[in-house]
Backbone as CSV, one residue per row, in Angstrom:
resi,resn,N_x,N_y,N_z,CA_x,CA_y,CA_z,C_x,C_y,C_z
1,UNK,-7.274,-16.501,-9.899,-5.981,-15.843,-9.879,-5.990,-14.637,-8.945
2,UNK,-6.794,-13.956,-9.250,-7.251,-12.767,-8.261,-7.361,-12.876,-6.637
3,UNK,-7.709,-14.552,-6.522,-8.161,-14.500,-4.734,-6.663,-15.123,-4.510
4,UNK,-5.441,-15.646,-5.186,-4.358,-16.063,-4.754,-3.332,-14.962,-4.630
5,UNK,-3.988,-13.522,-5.465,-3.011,-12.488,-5.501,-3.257,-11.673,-4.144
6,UNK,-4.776,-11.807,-3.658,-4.527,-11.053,-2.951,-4.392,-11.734,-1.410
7,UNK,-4.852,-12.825,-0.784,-3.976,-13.474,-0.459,-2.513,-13.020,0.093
8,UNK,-1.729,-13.447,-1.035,-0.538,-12.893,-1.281,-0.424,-11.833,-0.512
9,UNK,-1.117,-10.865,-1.157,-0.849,-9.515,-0.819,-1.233,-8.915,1.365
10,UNK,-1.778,-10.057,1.126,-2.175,-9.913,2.904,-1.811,-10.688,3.589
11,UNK,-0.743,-11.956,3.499,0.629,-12.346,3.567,1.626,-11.303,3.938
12,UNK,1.882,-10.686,2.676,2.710,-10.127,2.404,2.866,-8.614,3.376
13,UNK,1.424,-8.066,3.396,1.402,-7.123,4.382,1.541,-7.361,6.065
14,UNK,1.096,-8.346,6.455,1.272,-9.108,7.605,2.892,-9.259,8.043
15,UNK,4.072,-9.861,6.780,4.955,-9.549,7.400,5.439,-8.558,7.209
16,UNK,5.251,-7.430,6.472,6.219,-6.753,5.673,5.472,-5.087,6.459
17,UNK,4.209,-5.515,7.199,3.590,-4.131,8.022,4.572,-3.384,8.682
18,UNK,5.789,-3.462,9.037,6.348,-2.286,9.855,7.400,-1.401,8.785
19,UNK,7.330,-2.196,7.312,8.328,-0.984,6.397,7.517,-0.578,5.987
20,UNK,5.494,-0.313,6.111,4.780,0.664,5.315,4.850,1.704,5.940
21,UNK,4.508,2.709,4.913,4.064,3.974,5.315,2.460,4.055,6.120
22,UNK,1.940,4.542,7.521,0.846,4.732,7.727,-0.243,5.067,6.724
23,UNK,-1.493,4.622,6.665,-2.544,5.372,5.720,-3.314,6.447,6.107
24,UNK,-2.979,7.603,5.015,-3.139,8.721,4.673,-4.654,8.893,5.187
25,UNK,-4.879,10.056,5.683,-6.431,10.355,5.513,-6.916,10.109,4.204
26,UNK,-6.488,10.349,3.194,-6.918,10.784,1.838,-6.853,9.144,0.733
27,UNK,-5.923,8.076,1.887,-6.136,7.262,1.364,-7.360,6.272,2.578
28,UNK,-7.535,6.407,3.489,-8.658,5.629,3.895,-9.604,6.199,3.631
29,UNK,-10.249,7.417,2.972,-11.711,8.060,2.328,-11.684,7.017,1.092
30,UNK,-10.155,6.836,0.336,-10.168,6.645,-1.140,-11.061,5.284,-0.896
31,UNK,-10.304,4.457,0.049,-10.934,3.055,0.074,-12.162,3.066,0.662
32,UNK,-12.556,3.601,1.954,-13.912,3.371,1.971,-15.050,4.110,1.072
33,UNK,-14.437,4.714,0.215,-15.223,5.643,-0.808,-15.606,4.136,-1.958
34,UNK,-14.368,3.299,-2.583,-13.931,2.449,-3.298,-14.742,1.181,-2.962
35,UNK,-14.410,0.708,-1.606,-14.750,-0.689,-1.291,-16.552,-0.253,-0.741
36,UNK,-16.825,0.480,0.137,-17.927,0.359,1.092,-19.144,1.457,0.051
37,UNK,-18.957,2.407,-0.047,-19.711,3.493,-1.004,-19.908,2.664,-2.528
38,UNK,-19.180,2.885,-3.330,-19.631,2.390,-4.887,-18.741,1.108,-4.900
39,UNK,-18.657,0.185,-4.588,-17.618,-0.838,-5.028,-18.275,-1.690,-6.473
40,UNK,-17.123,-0.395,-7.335,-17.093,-0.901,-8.748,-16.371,-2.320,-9.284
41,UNK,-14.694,-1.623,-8.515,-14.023,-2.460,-8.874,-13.249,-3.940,-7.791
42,UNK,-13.051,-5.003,-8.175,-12.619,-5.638,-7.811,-12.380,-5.495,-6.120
43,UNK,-12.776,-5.896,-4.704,-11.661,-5.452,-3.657,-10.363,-5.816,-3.989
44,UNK,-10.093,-6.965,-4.176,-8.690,-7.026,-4.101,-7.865,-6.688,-4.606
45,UNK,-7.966,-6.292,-6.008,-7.427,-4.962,-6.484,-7.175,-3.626,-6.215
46,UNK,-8.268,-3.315,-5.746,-8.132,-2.027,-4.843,-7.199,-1.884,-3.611
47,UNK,-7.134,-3.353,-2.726,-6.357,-2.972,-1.341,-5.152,-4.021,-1.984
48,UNK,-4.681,-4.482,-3.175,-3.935,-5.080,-4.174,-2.846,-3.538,-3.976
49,UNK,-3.691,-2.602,-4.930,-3.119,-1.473,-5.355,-2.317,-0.432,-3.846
50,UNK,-3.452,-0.528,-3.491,-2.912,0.676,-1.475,-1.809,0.234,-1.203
51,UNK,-1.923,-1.248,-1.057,-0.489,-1.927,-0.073,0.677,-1.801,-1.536
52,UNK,0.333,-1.426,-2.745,1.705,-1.526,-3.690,2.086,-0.043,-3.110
53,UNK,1.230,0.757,-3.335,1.267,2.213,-3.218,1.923,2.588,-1.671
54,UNK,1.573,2.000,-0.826,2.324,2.350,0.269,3.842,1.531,0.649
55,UNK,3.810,0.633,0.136,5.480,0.073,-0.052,6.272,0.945,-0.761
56,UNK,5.656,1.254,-1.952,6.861,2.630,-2.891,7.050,3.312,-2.233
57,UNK,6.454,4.233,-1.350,6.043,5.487,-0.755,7.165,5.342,0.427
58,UNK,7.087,3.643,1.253,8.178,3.788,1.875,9.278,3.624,1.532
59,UNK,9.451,2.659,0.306,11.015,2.121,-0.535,11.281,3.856,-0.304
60,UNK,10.469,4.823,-1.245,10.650,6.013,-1.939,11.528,6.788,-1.167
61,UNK,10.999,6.387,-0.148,11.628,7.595,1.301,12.417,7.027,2.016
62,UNK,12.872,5.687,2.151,14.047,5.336,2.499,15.614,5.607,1.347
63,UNK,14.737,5.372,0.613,16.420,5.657,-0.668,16.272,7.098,-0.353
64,UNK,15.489,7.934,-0.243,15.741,9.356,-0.322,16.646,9.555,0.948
65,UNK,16.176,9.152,2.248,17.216,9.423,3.266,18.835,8.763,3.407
66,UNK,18.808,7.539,2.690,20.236,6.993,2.091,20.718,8.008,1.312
67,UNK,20.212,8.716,0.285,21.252,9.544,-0.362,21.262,10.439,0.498
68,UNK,20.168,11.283,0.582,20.690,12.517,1.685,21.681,12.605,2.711
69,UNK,22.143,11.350,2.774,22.884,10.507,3.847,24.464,10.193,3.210
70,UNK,24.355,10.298,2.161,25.412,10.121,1.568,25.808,10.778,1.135
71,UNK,25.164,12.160,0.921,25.679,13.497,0.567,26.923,14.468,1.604
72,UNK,26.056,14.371,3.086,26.759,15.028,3.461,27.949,14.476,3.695
């Protein structure tokens, strides 16, 4: 289930790469800290989780500039 999610998820980033947000300094330490240093957990969970985390981040900040947008 895990190798079809992520998969998915690198699908999904492939087409969907130009509405992310760039990665953070603080998030490429997180992952090579995660995947390459101690890899406890799962990879694909981990870059599962980044690519959810950076889609919100851009949803987040596009609705924010729609309202701001609709304010004035």
């Amino acid at each position: 289930m895990r190798t079809r999610f992520a998969t998915t998820c690198v699908r999904t980033y492939v087409v969907e790469h130009l509405r992310l947000i760039p990665l953070t300094c603080n998030e490429i330490r997180h992952l090579f800290i995660a995947l390459v240093i101690r890899p406890v957990l799962d990879p694909a969970h981990l870059l599962g989780w980044s690519l959810w985390r950076c889609r919100h981040q851009a949803q987040s900040g596009a609705s924010h500039y729609r309202r701001q947008a609709a304010q004035d």
